[in-house]
C-alpha positions in Angstrom: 110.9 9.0 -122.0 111.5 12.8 -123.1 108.7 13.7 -124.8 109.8 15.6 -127.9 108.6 19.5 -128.5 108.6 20.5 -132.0 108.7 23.6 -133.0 106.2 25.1 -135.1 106.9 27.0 -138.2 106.1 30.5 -138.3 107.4 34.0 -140.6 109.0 36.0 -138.3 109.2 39.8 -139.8 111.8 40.9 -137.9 114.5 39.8 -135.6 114.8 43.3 -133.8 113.6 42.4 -130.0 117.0 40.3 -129.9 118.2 41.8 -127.4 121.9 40.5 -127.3 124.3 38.1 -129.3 127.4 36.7 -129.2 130.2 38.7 -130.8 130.6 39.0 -134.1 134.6 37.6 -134.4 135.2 34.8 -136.8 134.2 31.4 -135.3 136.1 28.7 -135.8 133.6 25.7 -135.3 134.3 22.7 -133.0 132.4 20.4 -131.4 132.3 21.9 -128.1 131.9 25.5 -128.6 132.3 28.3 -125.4 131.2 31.7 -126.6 131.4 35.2 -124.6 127.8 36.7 -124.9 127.8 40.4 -125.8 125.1 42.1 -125.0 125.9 45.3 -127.4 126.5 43.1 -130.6 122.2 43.8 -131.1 122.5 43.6 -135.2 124.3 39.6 -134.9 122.9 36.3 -134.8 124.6 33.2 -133.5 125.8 30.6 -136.2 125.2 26.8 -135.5 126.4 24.1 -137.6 124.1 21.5 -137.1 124.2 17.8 -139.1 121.4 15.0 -139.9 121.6 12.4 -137.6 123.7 14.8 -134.8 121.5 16.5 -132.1 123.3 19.7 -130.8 123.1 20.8 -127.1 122.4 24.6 -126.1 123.7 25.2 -122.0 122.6 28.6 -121.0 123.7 30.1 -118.0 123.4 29.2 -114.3 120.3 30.5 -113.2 118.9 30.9 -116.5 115.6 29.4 -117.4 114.0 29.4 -120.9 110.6 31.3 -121.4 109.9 31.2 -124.7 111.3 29.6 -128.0 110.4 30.2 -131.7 111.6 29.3 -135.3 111.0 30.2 -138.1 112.6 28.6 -141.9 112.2 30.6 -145.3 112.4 27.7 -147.6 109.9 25.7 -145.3 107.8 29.0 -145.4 106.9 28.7 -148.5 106.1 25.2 -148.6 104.0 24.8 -145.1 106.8 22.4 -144.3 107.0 22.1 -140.2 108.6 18.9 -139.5 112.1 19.5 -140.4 113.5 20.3 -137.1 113.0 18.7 -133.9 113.9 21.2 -130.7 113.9 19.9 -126.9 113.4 22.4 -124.3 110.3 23.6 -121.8 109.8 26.6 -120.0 112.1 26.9 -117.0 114.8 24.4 -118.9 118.2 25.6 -118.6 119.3 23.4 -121.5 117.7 22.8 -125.0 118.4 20.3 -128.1 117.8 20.3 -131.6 118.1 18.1 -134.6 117.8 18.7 -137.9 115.4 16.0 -139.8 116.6 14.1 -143.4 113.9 17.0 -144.7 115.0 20.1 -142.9 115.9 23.3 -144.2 118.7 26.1 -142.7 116.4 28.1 -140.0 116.6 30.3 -137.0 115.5 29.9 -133.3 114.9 32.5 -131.3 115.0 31.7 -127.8 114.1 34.2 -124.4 115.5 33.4 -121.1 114.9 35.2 -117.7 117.9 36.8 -118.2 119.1 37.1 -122.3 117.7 37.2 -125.6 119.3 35.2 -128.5 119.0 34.7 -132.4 120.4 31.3 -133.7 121.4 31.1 -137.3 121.0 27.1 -137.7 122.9 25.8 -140.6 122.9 22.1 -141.8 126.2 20.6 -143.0 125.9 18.5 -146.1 125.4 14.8 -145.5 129.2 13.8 -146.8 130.7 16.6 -144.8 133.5 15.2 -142.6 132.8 17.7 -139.6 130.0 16.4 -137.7 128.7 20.5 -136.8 128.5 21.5 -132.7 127.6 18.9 -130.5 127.7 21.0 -127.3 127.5 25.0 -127.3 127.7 26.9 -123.8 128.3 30.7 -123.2 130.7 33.1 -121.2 128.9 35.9 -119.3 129.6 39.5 -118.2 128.4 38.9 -115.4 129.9 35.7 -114.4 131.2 35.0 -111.0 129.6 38.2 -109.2 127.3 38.7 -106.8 123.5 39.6 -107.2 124.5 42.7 -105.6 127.0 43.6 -108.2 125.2 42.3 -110.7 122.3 44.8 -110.3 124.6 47.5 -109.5 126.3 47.1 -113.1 122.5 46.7 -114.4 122.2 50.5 -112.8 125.3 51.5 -114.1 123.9 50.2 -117.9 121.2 51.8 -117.7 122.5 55.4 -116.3 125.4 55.0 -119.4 122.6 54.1 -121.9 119.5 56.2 -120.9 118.9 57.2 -125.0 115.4 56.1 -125.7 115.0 57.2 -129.3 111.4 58.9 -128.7 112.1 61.8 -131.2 114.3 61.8 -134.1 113.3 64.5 -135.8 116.3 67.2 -135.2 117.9 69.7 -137.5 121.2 70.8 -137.1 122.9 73.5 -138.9 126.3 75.3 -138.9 125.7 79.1 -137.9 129.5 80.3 -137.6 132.7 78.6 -137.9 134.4 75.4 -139.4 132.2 72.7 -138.0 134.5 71.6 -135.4 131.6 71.3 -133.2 129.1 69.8 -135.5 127.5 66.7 -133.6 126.5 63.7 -135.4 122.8 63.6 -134.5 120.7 64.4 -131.8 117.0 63.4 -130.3 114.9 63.1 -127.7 113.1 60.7 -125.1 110.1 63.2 -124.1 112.2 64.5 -121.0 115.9 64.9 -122.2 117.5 66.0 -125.4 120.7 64.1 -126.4 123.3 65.3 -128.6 126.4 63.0 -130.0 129.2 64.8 -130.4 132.0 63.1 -132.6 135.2 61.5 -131.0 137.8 63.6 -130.1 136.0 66.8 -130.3 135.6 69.2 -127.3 131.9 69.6 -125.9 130.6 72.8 -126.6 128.9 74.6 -124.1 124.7 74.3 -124.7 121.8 77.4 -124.3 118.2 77.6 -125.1 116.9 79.8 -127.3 113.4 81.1 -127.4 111.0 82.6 -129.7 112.5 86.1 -129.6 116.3 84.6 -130.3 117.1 84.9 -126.3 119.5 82.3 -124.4 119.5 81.2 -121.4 121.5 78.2 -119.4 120.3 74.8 -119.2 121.0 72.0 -116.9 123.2 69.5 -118.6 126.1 66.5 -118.0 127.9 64.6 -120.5 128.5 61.2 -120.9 131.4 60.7 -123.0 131.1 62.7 -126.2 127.0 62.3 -125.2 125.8 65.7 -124.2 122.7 65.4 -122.1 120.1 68.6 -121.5 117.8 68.0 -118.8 115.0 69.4 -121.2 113.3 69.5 -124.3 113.1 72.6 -125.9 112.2 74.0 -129.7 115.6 75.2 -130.1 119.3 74.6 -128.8 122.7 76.4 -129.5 126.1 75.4 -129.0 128.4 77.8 -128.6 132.4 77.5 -128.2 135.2 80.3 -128.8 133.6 81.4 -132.1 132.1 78.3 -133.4 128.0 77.8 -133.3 125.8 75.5 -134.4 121.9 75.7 -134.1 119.6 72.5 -133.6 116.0 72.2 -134.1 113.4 70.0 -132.6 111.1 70.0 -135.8 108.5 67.6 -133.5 108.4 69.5 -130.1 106.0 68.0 -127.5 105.3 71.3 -125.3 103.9 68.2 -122.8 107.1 66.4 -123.1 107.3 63.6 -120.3 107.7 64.1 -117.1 110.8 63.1 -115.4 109.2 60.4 -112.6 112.7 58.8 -111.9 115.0 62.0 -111.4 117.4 60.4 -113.3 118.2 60.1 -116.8 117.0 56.3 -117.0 113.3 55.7 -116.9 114.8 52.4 -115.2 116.5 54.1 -112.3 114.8 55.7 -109.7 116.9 58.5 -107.7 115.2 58.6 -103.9 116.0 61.3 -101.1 116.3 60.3 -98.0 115.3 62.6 -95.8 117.3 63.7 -92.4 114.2 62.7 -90.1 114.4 59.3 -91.7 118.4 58.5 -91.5 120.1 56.1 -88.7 121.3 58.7 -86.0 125.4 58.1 -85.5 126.5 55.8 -82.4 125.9 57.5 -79.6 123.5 60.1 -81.3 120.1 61.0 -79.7 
């Protein structure tokens, strides 16, 4: 017999270490649902429409295996109320089930995998509704279908294209000369790297530090799209194209920074020299 888990009540004051959710396009609401996962929809939750007497099955991906699972219900918040959902799923389950109870309120479920975050919105259809809510929900992944081997490589990709950890936020930028064609948007820091987001459609300026007696000099940069990345953190940056400039600030400058341990711009990717002692000599080579 399948013993049954329930599932705590508990205020959750924030929903922010959800990781990834499904897109945020209009669902239309069958029975059996497929939905692509997208990892960069951070700020949605995935809508379930759930019915007394119903139980709804959640299939998570091949190779997935639950870790953790949590819920939380305002209405039953307030009254101490923990018995109006029943969830089914252990710790290295690939599958879970729920059911709402004759007393249960709408809730959320947050559930961690090995692999994905995701936020459920669990709604309850009324009781004379003529849709009986999701029996069945599975997902679509990015990764579907490829190799471990390309999987990690598009895992090193990710984290080379997103490398922005918001560390210092506290930037001022300011037109010096010219219409503002150059303005970024914002700009910050992770401790190592400064990043400055340039609108779309705007050319990338060229960058220079400037030190405490107003001198420039050259930095080491690359872009990423309209992302301009300078392989320092300094008090002071200018960017400089034809006759436009435009000054930005670091009004929280670390003069200890972070040191960059991975030579890359991810703390997640590690660059490694080989070195010519160490390679495979060529066929033939002694």
């Amino acid at each position: 017999m399948i013993s049954l888990r329930q599932i705590f009540i508990a205020i959750i004051a924030s929903l922010s270490l959800v990781s990834g959710f499904v897109s945020a396009a209009p669902l239309k609401f069958q029975r059996i649902m497929v939905l692509d996962y997208d990892e960069d929809a951070q700020d949605k939750s995935i809508p379930i429409l759930t019915k007394r007497g119903f139980v709804t099955q959640i299939d998570f991906g091949k190779g997935e295996a639950i870790e953790s699972l949590g819920a939380t219900s305002q209405a039953a918040a307030l009254t101490g109320d923990a018995d109006g959902w029943i969830v089914v799923g252990r710790k290295g389950d690939r599958h879970l089930y729920l059911k709402p109870k004759s007393e249960a309120y709408p809730s959320n479920l947050l559930v961690v995998t090995n692999r994905y975050n995701y936020a459920f919105e669990l709604r309850i259809l009324p009781d004379e509704s003529r849709s009986d809510g999701v029996w069945r929900l599975s997902f679509r992944y990015p990764n579907d279908g490829l190799s471990n081997a390309e999987v990690r490589a598009n895992q090193v990709a990710n984290a080379l294209g997103s490398p922005t950890e918001k560390r210092n936020l506290k930037y001022r930028i300011e037109l010096i000369r010219g219409n503002g064609d150059i303005l970024p948007k914002k700009a910050w820091d992770d401790g190592r790297f400064t990043y400055i987001a340039m609108g779309n459609n705007r050319e990338i300026p060229a960058a220079f530090k400037v030190d405490g007696n107003d001198g420039e000099s050259t930095v080491n940069l690359h872009t990423e799209g309209q992302l301009l990345v300078i392989h320092e953190v300094a008090r002071r940056f200018l960017l400089r194209l034809d006759k436009q400039e435009v000054g930005i600030w670091n009004e929280a400058f670390d003069p200890d920074g972070m040191a960059n341990t991975t030579g890359t711009a991810s703390s997640e990717v590690v660059r490694e020299v080989v070195q010519p002692e160490t390679m495979p000599l060529p066929m033939g080579g002694r």
